[in-house]
C-alpha positions in Angstrom: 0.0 0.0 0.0 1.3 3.3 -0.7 1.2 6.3 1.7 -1.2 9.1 0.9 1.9 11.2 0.7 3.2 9.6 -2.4 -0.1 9.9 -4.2 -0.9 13.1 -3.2 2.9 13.8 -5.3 2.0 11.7 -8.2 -1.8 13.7 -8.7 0.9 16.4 -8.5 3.3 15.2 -11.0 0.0 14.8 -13.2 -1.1 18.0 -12.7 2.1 19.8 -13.7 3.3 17.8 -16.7 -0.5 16.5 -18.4 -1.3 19.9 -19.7 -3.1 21.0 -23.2 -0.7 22.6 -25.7 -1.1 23.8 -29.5 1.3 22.7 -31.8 5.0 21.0 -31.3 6.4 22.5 -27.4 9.6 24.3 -28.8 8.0 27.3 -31.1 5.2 27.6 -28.6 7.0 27.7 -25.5 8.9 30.7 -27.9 5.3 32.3 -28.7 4.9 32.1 -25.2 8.1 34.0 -24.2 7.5 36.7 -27.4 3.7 37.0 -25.9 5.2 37.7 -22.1 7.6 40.0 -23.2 5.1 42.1 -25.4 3.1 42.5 -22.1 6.2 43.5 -20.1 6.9 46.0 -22.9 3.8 47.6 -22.9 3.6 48.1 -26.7 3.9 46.5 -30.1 7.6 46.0 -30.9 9.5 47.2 -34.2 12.2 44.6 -33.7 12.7 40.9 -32.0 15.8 39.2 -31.5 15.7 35.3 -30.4 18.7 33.8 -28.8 18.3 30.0 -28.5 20.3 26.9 -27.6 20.9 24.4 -29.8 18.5 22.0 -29.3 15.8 24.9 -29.4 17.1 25.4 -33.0 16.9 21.5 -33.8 13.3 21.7 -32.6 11.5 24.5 -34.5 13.1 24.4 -37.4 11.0 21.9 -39.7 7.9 22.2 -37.5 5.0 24.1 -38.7 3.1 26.3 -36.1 -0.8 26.2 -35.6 -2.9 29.0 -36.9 -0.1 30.3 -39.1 -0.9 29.4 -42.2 1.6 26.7 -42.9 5.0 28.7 -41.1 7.6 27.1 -40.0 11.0 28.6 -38.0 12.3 30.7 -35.0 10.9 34.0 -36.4 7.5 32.7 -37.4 7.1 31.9 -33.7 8.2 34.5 -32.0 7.0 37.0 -34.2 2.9 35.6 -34.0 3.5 35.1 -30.2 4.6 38.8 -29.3 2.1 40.2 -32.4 -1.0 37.6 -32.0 -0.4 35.6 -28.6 -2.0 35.6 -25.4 0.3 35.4 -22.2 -2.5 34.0 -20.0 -3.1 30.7 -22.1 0.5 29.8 -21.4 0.7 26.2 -24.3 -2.3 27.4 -26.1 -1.0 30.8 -26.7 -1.7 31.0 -30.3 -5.2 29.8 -29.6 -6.6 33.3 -31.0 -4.0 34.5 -33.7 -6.4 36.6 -36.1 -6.4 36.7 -40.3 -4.9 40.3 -39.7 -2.4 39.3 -37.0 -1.2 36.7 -39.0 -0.7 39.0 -42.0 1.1 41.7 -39.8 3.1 38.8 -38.7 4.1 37.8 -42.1 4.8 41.8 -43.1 6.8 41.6 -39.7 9.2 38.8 -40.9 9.9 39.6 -44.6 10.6 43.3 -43.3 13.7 41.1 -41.5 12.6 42.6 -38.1 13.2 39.2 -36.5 16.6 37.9 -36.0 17.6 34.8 -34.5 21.3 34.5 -32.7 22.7 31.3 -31.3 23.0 31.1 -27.9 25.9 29.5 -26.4 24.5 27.2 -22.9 24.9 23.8 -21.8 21.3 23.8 -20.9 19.6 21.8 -23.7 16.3 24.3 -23.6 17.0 27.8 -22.9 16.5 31.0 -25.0 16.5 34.1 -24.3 13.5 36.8 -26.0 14.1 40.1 -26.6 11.7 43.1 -28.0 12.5 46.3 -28.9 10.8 49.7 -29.3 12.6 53.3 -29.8 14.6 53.2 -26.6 12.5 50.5 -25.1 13.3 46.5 -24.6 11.8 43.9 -22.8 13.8 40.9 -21.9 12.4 37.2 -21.2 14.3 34.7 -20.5 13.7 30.9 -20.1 15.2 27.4 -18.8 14.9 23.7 -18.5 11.3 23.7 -19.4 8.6 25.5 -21.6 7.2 28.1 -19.6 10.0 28.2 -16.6 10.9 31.7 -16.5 14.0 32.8 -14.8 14.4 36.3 -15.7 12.0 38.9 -17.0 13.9 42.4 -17.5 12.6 46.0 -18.9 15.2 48.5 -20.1 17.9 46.9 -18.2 16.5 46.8 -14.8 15.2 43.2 -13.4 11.9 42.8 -12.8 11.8 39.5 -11.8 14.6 36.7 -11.6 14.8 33.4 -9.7 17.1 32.8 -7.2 19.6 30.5 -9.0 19.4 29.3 -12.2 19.1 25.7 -11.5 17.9 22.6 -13.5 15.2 22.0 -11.2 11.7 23.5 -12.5 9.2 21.1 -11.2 7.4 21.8 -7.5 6.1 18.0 -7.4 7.9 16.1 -5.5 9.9 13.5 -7.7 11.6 11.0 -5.3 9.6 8.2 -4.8 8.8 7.8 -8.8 9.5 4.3 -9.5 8.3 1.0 -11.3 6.7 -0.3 -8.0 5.1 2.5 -6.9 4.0 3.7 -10.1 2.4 -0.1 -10.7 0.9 0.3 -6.9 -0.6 4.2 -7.4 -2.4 2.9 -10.7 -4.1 0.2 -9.0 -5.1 2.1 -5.6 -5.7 5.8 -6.7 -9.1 6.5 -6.1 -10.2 6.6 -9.6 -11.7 10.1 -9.1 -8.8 11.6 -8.3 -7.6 10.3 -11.6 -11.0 10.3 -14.5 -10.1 14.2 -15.2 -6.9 13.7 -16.4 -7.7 10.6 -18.2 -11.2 11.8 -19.7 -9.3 14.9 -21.0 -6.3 12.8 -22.5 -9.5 10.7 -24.7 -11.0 13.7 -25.6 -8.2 15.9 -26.7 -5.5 13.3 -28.0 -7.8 11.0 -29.6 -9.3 14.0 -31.6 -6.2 15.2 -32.9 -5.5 11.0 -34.2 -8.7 11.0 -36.1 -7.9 14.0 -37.5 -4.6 12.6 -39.1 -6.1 9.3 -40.1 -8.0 11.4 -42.8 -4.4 11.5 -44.3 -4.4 15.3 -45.1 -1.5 15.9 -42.9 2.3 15.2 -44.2 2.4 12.0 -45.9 -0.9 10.4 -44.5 1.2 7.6 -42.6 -1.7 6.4 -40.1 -3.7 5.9 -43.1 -1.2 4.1 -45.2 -0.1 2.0 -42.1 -3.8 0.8 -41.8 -4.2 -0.3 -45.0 -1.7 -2.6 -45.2 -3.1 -4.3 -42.4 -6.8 -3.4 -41.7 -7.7 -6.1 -39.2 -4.4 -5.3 -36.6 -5.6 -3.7 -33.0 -1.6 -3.8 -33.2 -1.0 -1.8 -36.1 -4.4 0.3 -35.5 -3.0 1.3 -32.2 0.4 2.5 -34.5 -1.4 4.3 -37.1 -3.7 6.2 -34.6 -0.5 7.4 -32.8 1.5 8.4 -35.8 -1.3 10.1 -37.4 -2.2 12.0 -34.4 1.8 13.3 -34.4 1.7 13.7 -38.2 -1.2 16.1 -38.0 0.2 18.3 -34.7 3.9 18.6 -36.6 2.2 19.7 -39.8 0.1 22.3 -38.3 -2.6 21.3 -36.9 -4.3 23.7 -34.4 -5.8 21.6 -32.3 -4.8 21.0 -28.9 -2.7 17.5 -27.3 -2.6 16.8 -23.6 1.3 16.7 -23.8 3.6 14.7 -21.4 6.9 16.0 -20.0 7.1 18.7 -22.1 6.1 16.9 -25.3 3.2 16.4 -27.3 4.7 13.5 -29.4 5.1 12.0 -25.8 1.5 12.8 -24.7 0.4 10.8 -27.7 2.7 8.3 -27.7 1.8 7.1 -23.8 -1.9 7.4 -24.4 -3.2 6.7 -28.0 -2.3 3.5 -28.0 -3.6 2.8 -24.7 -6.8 4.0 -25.5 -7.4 2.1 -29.0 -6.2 -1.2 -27.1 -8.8 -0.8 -24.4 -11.5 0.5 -27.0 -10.8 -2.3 -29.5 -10.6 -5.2 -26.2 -13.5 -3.8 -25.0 -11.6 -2.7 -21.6 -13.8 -0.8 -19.5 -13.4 2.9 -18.3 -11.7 2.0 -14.7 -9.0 0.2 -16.0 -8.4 2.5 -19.1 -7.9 5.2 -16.7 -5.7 3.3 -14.3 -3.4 2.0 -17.1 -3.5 5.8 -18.7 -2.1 7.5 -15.0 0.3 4.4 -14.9 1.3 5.5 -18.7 1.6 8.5 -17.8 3.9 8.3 -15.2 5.8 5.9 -16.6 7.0 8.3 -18.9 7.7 11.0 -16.9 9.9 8.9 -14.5 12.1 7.8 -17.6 12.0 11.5 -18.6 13.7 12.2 -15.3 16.7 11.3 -16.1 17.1 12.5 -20.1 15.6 15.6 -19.8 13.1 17.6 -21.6 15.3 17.8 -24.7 18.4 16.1 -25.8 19.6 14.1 -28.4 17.8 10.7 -27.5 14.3 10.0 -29.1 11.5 10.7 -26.7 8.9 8.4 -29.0 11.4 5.6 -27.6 10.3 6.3 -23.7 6.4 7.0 -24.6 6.0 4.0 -26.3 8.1 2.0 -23.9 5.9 3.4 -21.1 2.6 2.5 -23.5 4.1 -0.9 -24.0 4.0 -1.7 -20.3 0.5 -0.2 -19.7 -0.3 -2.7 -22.6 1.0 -5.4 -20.2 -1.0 -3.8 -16.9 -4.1 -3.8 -18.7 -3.4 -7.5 -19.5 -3.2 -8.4 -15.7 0.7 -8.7 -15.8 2.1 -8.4 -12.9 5.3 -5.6 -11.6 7.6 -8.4 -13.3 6.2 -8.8 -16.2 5.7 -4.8 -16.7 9.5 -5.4 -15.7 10.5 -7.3 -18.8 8.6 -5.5 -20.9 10.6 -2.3 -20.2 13.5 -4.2 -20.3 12.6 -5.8 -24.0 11.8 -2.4 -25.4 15.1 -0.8 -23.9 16.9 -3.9 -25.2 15.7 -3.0 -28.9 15.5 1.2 -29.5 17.6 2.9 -27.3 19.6 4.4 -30.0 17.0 6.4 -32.1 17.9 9.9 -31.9 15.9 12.9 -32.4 16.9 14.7 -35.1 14.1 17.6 -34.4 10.4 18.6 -34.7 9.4 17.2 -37.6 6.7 15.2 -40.0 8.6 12.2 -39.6 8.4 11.9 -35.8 5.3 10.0 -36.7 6.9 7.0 -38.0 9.3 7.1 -35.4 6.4 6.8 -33.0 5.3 3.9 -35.0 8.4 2.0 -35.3 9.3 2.5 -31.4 5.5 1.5 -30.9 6.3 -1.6 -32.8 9.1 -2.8 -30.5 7.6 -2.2 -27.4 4.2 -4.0 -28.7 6.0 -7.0 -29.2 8.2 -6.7 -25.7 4.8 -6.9 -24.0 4.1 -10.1 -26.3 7.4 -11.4 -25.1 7.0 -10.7 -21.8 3.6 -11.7 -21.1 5.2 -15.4 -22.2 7.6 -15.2 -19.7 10.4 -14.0 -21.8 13.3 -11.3 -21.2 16.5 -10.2 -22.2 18.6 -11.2 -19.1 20.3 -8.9 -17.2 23.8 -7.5 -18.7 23.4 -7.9 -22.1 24.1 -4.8 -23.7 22.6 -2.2 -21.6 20.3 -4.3 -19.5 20.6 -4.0 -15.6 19.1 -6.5 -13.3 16.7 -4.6 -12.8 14.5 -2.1 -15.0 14.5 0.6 -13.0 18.3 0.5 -13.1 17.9 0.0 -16.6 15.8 3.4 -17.1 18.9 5.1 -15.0 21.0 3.9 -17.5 19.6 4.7 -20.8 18.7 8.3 -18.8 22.8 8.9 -18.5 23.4 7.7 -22.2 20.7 10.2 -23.2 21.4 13.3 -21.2 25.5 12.6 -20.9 26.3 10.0 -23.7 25.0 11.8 -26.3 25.6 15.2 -25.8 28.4 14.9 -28.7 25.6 13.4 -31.0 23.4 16.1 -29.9 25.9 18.7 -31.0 26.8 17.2 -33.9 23.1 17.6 -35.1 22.5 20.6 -34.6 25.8 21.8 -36.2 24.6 20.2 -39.4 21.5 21.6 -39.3 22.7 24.6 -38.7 25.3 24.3 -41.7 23.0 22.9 -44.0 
């Protein structure tokens, strides 16, 4: 049994990272920053200047951005935040972008009032938003995650700033996140405390997937996908997922109940979920039970990589989804076990390579490994411990694919974003 303390943290957990956002994270946590700083300024800016770490860079670049008419890029997002956005709706902050915003917007950017400079930080997301008017500025900056403010300046004098500048952002207490007590907090929550997030996690995400299974967004992969193999709750549970990402990195403006800062995450941990309970007939309890455990599951992965870096978040979602597969199922905390362990046995090494279209199959080919760990698993069968990466036990192994992710790849993740840069 779990003490109320610990699920009184994980509803808190929930509460912080299961939140509604338009679009992919990166260029609207920058609409967000260009919408706060317009406020701070007090006036409509004649010039915007975005400095952003690399991995900021990797992640708007190819991404296009909701209600702006098919724009991709740094200055397309900050521009429409700080002309067009609304501070107060934090992820959703292009929710009300007007015909004639968007068309000041697009005079704004081909007059070249934008200008984006790299910004030199070991923090993987951190930019820094800056808008000027006559002898007026307004300065917002921003760390570690998408709407963490550390310093909000006017003219040079600090209006606000925390008190360091550390990684940690989150007020939830972390510390007791782990396989066991994730497993035990799914199966004794009082399902009240948990239906709100759930219901709104089926209403939003699976909204945005039948949206992309018309296969007018990108390449129409959830279509394709189910086409080849109509009759698969397996690959329907794929294409779902992958056409829900399709459509929200190709601009669609409706909104995703995103997890750890990432909407490709939020789908990947509950789309799945939620066609496998639909399509086995599952009842609502244990949908929402396996969706918290999901969820969480994620988010404690997460933990240890980061919000950004150079190791494919699709890969922890769908691990996570894989192992609420195996919950639903009845499988017990070893079984969920092995199932973690298969799928970190198979995709570790997918990197992310940005925001993009073709996050979607990346979803769907990470989906596909940790479908068939749960398969495996639910026969009894595991990768034992120390091969390859494998600890002997999978919350070890999450610790170590988290170090290979935020530290062993650091180099990769540089190396990335110089060629995008180059290119």
């Amino acid at each position: 049994m779990l003490c109320e303390k610990i699920k009184k943290d994980f509803l808190e957990i929930m509460a912080e990272e299961l939140i509604p956002a338009m679009g992919c994270t990166e260029p609207i946590a920058l609409a967000f920053a260009g919408a706060k700083a317009r406020k701070i300024l007090g006036e409509e800016p004649e010039k915007i200047t975005a400095l952003c770490s690399g991995n900021i860079i990797k992640n708007v670049r190819c991404v296009s951005i909701p209600n702006s008419g098919g724009m991709t890029g740094i200055e397309a997002a900050c521009v429409l935040g700080a002309l067009c956005g609304d501070e107060k709706r934090d992820m959703e902050v292009l929710e009300a972008v007007t015909p004639e915003g968007l068309q000041k917007s697009i005079e704004f950017i081909e007059e070249g009032r934008c200008e984006v400079e790299y910004l030199e930080s070991p923090i993987p997301l951190h930019f820094i938003i800056r808008l000027e008017k006559g002898e007026n500025n307004a300065e917002i900056e921003i760390r570690h995650s998408h709407t963490n403010i550390v310093r909000i300046s006017k003219n040079g004098e600090i209006l606000f700033m925390t008190e360091e500048f550390g990684e940690a952002t989150a007020t939830a207490d972390r510390r007791a996140l782990s396989v066991e007590n994730i497993f035990n907090f799914a199966n004794e929550i009082e399902l009240s405390a948990i239906e709100p997030f759930a219901k709104r996690q089926i209403e939003c995400n699976m909204a945005i997937a039948k949206v992309g299974m018309l296969g007018e967004y990108g390449i129409g992969i959830g279509k394709e996908m189910l086409e080849m193999n109509p009759g698969s709750v397996f690959t329907k549970m794929k294409a779902f997922a992958a056409a829900a990402s399709e459509a929200r990195m190709c601009g669609c403006n409706m909104p995703v109940i995103i997890t750890s800062g990432s909407g490709n995450q939020g789908l990947a941990s509950s789309v799945p979920v939620i066609i496998y309970a639909r399509e086995k007939g599952i009842g609502d309890e244990k949908l929402f039970r396996a969706l918290a455990f999901s969820s969480l599951l994620t988010i404690f992965q997460k933990e240890y990589i980061g919000k950004l870096s150079a190791f494919c978040g699709a890969v922890s979602a769908s691990c996570a989804a894989g192992a609420a597969i195996t919950f639903i199922c009845g499988g017990t905390v070893k079984q969920i076990k092995d199932t973690i362990d298969n799928t970190l046995a198979d995709i570790p090494g997918i990197i992310c390579d940005g925001a993009k279209s073709s996050c979607a199959a990346k979803i769907a080919s990470a989906l596909d490994a940790s479908l068939f760990a749960h398969v495996l698993a639910m026969k009894g069968k595991v990768y034992e411990a120390n091969t390859g990466i494998i600890q002997s036990d999978a919350g070890k192994t999450i610790r170590s694919v988290g170090h290979i992710g935020k530290v062993g790849m650091k180099q990769t993740d540089s190396e990335i974003v110089k060629m995008m840069i180059e290119s």
